[in-house]
DRENLUM-456832 format. One record per residue (C-alpha): x, y, z; residue in three letters; chain; residue number from 1. Coordinates in pm, 1 decimal. Layout:
PT         c1         c2         c3   residu   chaine   num
PT          X          Y          Z      ala        A   NUM
...
***
This chain:
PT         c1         c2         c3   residu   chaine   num
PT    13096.1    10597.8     7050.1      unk        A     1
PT    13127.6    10923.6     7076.9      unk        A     2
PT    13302.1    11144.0     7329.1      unk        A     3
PT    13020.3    11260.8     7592.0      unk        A     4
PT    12773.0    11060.0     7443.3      unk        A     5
PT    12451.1    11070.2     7662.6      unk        A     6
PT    12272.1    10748.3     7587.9      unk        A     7
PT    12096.8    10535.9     7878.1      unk        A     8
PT    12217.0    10231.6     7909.4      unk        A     9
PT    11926.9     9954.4     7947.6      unk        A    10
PT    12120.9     9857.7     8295.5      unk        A    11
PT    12075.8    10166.6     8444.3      unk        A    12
PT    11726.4    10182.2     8366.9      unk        A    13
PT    11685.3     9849.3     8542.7      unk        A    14
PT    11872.3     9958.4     8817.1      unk        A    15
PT    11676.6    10261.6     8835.6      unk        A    16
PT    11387.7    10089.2     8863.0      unk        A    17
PT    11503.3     9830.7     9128.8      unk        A    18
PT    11619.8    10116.3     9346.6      unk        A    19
PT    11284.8    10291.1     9304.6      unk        A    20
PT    11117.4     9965.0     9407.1      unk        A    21
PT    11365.6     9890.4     9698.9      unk        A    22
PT    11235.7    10179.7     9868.5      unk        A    23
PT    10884.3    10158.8     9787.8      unk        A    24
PT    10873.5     9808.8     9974.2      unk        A    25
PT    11056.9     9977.1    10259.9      unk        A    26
PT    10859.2    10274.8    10311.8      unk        A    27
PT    10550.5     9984.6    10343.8      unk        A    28
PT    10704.2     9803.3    10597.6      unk        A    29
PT    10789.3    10116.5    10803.2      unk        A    30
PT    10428.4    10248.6    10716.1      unk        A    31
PT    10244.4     9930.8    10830.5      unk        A    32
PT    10409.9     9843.1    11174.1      unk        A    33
PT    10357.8    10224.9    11232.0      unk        A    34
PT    10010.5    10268.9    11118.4      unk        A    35
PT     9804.4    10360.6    11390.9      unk        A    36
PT     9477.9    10216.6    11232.9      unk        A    37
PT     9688.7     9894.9    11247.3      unk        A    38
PT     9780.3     9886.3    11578.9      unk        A    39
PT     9823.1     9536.8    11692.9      unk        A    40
PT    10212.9     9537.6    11625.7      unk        A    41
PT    10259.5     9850.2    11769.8      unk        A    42
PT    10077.4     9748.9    12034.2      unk        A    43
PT    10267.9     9395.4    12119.4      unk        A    44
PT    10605.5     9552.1    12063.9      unk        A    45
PT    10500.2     9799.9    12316.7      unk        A    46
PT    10400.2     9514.2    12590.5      unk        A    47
PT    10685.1     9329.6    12538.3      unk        A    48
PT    10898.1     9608.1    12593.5      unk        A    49
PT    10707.5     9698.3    12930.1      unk        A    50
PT    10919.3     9557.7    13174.5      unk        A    51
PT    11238.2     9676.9    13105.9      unk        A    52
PT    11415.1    10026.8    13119.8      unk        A    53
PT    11649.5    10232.7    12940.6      unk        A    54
PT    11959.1    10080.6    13122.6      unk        A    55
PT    11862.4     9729.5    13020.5      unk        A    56
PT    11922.9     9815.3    12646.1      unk        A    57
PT    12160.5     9497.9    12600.5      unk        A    58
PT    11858.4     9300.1    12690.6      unk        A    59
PT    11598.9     9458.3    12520.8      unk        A    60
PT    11874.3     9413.4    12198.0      unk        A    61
PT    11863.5     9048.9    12234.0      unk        A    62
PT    11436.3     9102.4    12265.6      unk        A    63
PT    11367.4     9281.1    11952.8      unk        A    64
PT    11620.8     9038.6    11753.7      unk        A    65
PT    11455.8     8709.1    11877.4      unk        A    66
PT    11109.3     8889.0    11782.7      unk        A    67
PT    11292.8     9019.7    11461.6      unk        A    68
PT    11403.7     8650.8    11361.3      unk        A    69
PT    11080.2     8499.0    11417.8      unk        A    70
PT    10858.7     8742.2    11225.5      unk        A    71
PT    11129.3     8770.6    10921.5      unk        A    72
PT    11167.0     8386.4    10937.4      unk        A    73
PT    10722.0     8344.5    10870.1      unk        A    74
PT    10709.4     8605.9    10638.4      unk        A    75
PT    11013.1     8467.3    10407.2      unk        A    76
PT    10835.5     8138.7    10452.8      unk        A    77
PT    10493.4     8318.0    10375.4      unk        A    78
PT    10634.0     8463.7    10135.3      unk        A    79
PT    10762.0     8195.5     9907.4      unk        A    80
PT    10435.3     8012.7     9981.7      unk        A    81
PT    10614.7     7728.4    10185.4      unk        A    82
PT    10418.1     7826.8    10507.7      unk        A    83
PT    10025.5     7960.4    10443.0      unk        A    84
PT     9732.2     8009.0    10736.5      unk        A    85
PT     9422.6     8146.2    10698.7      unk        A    86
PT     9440.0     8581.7    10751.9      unk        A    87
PT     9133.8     8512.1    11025.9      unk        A    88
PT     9338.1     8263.8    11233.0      unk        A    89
PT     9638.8     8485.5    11199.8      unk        A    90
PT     9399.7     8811.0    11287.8      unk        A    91
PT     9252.1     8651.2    11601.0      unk        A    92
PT     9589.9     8487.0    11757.9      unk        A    93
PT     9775.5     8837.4    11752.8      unk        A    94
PT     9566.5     8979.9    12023.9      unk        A    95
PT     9590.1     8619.8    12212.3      unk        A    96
PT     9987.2     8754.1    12160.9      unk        A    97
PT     9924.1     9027.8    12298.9      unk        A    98
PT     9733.3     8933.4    12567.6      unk        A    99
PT     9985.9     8660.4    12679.6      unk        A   100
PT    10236.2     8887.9    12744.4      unk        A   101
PT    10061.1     9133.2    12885.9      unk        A   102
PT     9994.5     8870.3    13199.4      unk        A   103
PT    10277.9     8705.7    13181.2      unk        A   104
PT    10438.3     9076.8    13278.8      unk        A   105
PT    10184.6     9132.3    13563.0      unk        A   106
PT    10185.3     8798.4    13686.7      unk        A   107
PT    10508.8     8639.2    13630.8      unk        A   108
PT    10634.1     8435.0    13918.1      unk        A   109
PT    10817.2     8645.0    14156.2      unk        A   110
PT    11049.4     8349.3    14285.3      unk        A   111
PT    11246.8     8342.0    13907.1      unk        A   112
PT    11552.3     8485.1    13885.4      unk        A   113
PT    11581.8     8790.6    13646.9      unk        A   114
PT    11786.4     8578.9    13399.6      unk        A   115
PT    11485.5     8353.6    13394.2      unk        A   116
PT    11236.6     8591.5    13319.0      unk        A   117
PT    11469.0     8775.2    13043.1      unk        A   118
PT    11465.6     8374.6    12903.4      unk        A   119
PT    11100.1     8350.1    12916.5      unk        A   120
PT    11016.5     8690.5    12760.1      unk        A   121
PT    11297.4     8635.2    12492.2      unk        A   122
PT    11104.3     8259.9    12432.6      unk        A   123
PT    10739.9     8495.1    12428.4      unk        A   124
PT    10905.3     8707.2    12166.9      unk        A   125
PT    11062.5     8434.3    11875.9      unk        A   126
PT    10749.4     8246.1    11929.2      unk        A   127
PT    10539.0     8511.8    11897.5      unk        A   128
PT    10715.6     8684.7    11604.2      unk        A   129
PT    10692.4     8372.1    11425.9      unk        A   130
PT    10294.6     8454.1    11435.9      unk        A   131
PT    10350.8     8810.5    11348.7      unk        A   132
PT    10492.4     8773.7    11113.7      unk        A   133
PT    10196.0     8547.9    10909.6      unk        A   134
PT    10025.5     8857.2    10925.8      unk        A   135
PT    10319.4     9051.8    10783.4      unk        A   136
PT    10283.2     8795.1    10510.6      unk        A   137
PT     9938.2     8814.7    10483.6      unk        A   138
PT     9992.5     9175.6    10381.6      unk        A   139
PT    10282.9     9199.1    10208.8      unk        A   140
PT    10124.3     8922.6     9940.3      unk        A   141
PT     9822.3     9196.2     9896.4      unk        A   142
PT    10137.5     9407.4     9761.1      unk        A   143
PT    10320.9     9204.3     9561.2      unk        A   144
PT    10088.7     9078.0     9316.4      unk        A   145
PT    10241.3     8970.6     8963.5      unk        A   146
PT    10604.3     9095.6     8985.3      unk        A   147
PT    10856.2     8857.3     8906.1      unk        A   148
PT    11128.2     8850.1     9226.6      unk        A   149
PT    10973.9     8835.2     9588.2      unk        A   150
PT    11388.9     8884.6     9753.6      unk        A   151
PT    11432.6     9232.2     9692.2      unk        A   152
PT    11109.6     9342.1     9786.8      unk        A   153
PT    11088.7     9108.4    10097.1      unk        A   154
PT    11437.7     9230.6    10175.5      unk        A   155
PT    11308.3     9599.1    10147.1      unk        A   156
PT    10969.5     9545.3    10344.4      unk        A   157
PT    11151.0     9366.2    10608.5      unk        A   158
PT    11388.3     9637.4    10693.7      unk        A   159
PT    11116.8     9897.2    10660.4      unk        A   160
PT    10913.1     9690.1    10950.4      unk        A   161
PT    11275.7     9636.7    11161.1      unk        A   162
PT    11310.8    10030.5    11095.2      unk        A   163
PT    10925.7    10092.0    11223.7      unk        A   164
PT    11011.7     9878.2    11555.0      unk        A   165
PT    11273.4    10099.3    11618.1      unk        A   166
PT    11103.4    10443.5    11610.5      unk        A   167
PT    10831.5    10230.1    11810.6      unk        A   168
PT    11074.0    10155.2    12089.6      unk        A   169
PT    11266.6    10534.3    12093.8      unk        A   170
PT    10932.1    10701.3    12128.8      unk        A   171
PT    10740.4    10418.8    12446.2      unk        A   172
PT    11103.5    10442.8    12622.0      unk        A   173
PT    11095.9    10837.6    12550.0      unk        A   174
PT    10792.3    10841.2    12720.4      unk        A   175
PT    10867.9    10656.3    12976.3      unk        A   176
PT    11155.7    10849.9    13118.9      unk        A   177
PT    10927.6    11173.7    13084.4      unk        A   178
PT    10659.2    11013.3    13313.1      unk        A   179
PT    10971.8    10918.7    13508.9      unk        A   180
PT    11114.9    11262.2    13535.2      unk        A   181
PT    10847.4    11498.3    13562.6      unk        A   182
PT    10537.2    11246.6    13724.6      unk        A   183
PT    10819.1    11015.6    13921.9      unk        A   184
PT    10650.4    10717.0    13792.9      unk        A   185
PT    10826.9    10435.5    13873.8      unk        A   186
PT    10943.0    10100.6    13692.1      unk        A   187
PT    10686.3     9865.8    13830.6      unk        A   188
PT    10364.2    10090.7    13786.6      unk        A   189
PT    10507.5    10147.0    13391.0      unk        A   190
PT    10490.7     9781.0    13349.4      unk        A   191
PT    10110.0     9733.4    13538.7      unk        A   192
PT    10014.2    10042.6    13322.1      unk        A   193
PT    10110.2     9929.3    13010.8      unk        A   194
PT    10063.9     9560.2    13054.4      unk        A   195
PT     9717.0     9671.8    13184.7      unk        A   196
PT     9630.7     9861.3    12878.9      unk        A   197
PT     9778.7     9621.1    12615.3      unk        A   198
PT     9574.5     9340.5    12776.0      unk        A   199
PT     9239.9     9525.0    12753.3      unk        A   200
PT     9308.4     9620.5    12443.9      unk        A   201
PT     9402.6     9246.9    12360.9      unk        A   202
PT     9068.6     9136.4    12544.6      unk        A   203
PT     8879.4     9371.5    12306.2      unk        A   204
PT     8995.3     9260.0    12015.4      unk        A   205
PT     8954.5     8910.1    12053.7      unk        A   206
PT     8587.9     8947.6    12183.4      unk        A   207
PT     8543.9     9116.6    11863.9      unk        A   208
PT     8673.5     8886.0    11615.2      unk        A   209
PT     8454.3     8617.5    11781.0      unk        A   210
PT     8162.6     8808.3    11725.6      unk        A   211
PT     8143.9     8876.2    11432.5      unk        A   212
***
């Protein structure tokens, strides 16, 4: 071969391609948790979050992860066609998500300890990921069509949604410490508010899908 030959090797070109791909998959997971015409993720990472502040960080790590496994564990499954439910059921039981939470922050027993509530909301959250994530599934099968390896692209989809949570979380805790600051609105009436909203939202939702 000759010195300063510019060929392109077929292996390049493939990992061109995969790289391209990679990122494709990822900027649809970040684009679908974040979607606000698609807001029933946002809107359940949003009431789970609800009743905690910025301080509590190490538990609202140990939140996001148990949602994180859950969701990532139905949509491999999904994925790979071991685990399958119907888009309606999965449509109609992540408002019922939703609105679980959202009472089980406003009317959680008062005689727990904190370390049993934490427990209980991190059980809400791998339970209830497990559910999200069907409908992760349900979309990220509309995307996939006929290619021939579902890992990379699950891989890249599921760090674009982890990615999405995040920005989700920075910006509800960002405005919660403005309110804070400038409108002294305390922990408690954040939660109500919130948990308030997310459940009538929730409530909406559901009374819609039955309807139709």
């Amino acid at each position: 071969m000759k010195a300063g030959c510019s060929c392109i090797c077929p292996s390049n070109i493939a990992c061109s391609t995969m790289h391209s791909e990679f990122w494709v998959f990822l900027k649809l997971g970040f684009d679908h948790i974040c979607d606000l015409q698609a807001y029933d993720h946002l809107l359940f990472v949003m009431t789970l979050c609800a009743v905690y502040r910025p301080a509590d960080w190490r538990h609202l790590l140990i939140l996001i992860t148990a949602f994180t496994a859950g969701h990532s564990l139905t949509l491999a499954l999904s994925a790979f066609d071991v685990v399958r439910a119907p888009a309606e059921v999965v449509e109609l039981l992540i408002p019922v998500t939703i609105l679980i939470t959202a009472l089980h922050n406003v009317w959680r027993n008062r005689r727990e300890t904190p370390t049993m509530n934490r427990r209980v909301n991190y059980g809400l959250a791998l339970f209830f990921g497990l559910i999200h994530g069907m409908g992760f599934a349900n979309y990220f099968r509309s995307l996939f069509g006929e290619m021939q390896s579902v890992v990379q692209p699950l891989l890249a989809f599921n760090l674009g949604i982890e990615a999405g949570q995040l920005v989700i979380v920075t910006a509800f805790f960002a405005a919660y410490l403005l309110l804070q600051r400038f409108l002294r609105f305390e922990q408690p009436s954040w939660t109500q508010f919130v948990s308030g909203a997310g459940a009538g939202v929730a409530v909406t939702l559901i009374l819609n899908l039955l309807i139709k």
